[in-house]
N, C-alpha and C positions, 0 to 999 in steps of 0.2 A: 743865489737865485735858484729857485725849484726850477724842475722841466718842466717846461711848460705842455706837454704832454703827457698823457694817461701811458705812455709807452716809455721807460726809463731809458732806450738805447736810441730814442728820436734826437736828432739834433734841431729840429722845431723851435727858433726863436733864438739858437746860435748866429754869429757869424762864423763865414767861413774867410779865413787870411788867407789868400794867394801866395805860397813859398814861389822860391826862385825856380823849382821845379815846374810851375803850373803852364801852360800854356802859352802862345802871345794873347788868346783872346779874352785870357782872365790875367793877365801881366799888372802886377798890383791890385788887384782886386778885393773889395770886400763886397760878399754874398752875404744877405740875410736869408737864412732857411726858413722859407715861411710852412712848410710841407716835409715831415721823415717817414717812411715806412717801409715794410718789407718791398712795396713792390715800385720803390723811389723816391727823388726828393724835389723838391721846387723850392728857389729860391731868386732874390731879386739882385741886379747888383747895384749897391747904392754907390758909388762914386764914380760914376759916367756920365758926365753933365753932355747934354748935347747941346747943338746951336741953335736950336729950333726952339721957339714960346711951347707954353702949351697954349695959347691959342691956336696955336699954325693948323691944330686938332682935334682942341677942346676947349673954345671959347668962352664957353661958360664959367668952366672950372678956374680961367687966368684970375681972377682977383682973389680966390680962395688961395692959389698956390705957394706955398712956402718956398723963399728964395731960393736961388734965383728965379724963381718962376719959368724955369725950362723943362723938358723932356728929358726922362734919364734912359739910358741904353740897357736895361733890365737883363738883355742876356739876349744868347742866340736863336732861341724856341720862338717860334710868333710874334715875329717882330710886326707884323701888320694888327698887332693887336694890344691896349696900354690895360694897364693894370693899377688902379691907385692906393696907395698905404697913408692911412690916418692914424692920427693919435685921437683915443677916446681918453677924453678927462676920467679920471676916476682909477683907469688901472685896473688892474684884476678885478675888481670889485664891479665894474662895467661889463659883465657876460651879457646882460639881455640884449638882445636883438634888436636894432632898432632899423628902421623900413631905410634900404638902400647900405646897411654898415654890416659886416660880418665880423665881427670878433675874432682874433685870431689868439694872440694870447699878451699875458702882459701892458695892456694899452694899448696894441695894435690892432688894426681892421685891415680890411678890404673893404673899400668902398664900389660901389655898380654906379659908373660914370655916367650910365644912363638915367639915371635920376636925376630929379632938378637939383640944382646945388643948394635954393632955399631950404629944401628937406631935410639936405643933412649936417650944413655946417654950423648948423646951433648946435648941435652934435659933435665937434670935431676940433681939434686943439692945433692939429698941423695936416699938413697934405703933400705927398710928391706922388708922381707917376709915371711909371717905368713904360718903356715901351718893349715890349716883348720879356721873356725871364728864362734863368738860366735851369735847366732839369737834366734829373740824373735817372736812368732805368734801376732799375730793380737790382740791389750790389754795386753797380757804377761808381755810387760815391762812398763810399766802403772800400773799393778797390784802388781810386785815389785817393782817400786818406791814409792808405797802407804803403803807397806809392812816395808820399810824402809832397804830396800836390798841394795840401791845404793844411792849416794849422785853425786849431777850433777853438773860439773866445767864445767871454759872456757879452751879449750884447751890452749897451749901455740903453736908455729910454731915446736921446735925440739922434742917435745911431741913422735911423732911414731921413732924418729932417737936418742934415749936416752941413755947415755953410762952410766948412773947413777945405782950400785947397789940397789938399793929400789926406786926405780919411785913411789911406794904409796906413802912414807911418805913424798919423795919431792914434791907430789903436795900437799898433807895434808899443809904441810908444807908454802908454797905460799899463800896462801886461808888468805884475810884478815878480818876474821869472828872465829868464834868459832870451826869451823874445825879443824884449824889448831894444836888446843889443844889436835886432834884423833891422828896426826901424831907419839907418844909416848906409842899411844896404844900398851899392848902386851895379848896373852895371858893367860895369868896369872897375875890377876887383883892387887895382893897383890904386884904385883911388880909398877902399876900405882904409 
């Protein structure tokens, strides 16, 4: 897969794998970086299912939403605030702009939840929506990945539209390299 950015050291349209080094509040976690540059990054995290519909927030959007039809827990920045990721039919080939969809790279968008949903879902192939997202200052995630906090894959396409209980261990899992061996991680090491 190219970068999907004009910048070759963006990680833009990676995931990022949560090592056993990383935090409790990314403990397993997989980030999609939708944002890389010198002065930071932004990214979502796709396997935090919450309890809540999205109607509890966004009634409109429930009959659009791709299973389970809930809120996901996007990160710790603005949590009073949701963010939605669509899939554009077409793929790369889908750069034009269409009213309410921001193109992000690859088949992915940003959608403005403020729009009517008639607008855009003739438009759109899947839907989830994170409620707040997780971001990094300027070097921050540069400094954790030297730390050895996160380990960097290629996204796959259904990567943010995942109906899979453990998204870590299945992308663990995919990785045809030494990775794949972490997917069995638990922990409580005596049980490796």
């Amino acid at each position: 897969m190219s970068q999907p950015s004009d910048d070759p050291g963006s990680l833009a349209g990676q995931l990022l794998v949560a090592t056993p080094r990383t935090g409790a509040f990314f403990a397993r976690s997989i980030v999609l970086v939708l944002h890389h540059d010198e002065d930071g990054a932004t990214g979502v995290t796709l396997n935090r299912p919450m309890e809540a519909a999205v109607s509890a927030v966004l009634p409109d959007w429930q009959p659009h939403a791709t299973p389970p039809g809930v809120l996901f827990q996007g990160g710790p920045v603005e949590v009073d605030s949701a963010l939605g990721i669509v899939s554009v039919p077409g793929g790369q080939e889908a750069q034009t702009e269409t009213l309410g969809i921001s193109v992000l790279f690859g088949g992915l968008a940003l959608v403005d939840l403020d729009t009517p949903p008639p607008v855009v879902v003739p438009e759109i192939a899947g839907l989830r929506i994170f409620v707040g997202y997780a971001g990094w200052s300027a070097g921050q995630l540069e400094a954790e990945l030297i730390e050895g906090a996160w380990y960097v894959v290629e996204r796959e396409p259904r990567d943010p539209f995942h109906e899979s209980e453990d998204l870590w261990r299945d992308v663990l899992m995919r990785q045809r390299n030494s990775l794949s061996l972490l997917a069995t991680y638990t922990e409580h090491p005596e049980q490796n």
